[in-house]
C-alpha positions in Angstrom: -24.8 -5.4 -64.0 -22.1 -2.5 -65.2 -19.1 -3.8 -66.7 -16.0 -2.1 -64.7 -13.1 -1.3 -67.4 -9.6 0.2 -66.9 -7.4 2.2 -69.0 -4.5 1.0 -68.6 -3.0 -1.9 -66.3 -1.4 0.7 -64.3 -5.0 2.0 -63.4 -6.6 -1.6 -62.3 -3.2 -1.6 -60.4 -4.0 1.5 -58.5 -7.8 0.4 -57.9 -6.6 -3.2 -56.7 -4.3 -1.6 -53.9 -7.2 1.1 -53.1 -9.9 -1.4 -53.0 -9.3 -5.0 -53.7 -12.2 -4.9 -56.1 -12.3 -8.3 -58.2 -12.9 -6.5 -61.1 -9.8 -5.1 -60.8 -8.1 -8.5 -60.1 -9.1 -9.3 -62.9 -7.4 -7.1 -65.3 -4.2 -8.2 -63.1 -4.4 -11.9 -63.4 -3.0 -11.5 -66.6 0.6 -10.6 -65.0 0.5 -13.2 -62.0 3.1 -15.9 -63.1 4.8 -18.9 -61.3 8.0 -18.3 -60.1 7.5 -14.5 -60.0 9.6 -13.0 -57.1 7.6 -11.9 -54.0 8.9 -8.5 -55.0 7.5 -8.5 -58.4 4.1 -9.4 -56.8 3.6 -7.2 -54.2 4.2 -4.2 -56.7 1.5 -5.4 -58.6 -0.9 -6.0 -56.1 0.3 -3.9 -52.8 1.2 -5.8 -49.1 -1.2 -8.6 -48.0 -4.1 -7.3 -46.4 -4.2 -10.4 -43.9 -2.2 -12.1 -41.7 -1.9 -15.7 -42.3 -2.7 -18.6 -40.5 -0.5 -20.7 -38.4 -0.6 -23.5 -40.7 -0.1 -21.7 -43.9 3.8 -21.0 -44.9 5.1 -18.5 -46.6 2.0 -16.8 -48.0 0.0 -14.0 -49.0 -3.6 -13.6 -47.9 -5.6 -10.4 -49.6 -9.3 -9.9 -49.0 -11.2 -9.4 -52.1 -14.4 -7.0 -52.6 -17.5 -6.3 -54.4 -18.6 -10.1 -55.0 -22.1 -9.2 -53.3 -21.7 -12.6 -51.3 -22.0 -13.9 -47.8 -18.7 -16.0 -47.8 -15.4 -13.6 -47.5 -13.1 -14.6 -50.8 -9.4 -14.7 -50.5 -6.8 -14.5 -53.0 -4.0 -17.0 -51.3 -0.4 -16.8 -52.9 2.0 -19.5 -51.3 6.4 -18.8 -51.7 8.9 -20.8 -51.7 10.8 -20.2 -48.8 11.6 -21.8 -45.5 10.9 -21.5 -41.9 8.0 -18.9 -43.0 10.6 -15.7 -43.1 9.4 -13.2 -45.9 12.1 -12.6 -48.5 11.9 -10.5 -51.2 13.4 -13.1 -53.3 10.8 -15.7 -52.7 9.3 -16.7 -55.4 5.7 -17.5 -56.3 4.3 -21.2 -56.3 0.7 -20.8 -56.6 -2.2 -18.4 -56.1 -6.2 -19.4 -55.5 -9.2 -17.7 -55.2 -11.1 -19.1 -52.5 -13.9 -18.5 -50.4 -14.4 -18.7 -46.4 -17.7 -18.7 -44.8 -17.7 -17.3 -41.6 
């Protein structure tokens, strides 16, 4: 297996919003912090690439690539926030990897 390595943070953050490759979520996981504004995160890692679900609030759904698996993975970032209105100046509670067989 090749190991993927970026120059710079500013290049894994250009590969994440191209492709969603975990390798390059990797090199960005290092910036994600609680109680980051919504703002902050979406310039790191671009707009969510899915919708959410009904019965998630206030989150942010991104498909991840290259794992080589059959399950889809998700990186799921929940706000603060109410009645699930996007804000800029939400700010982040948690974030998971997780993965959704289908």
């Amino acid at each position: 297996m090749s190991t993927v390595r970026f120059n710079s943070i500013s290049q894994a953050v250009e590969d994440f919003k191209k492709t969603h490759s975990i390798f390059a979520l990797g090199s960005l996981f290092q910036l994600l912090r609680i109680g980051m504004f919504r703002w902050e995160v979406e310039n790191i890692l671009g707009e969510p690439t899915e919708n959410p679900q009904p019965i998630v609030n206030n989150s942010n759904f991104y498909a991840i690539a290259d794992l080589g698996t059959k399950s889809h993975i998700y990186l799921i970032m929940s706000f603060d926030g109410k009645d699930n209105t996007r804000m800029e100046t939400d700010r982040l509670l948690s974030f998971v990897l997780f993965p959704i067989n289908e």
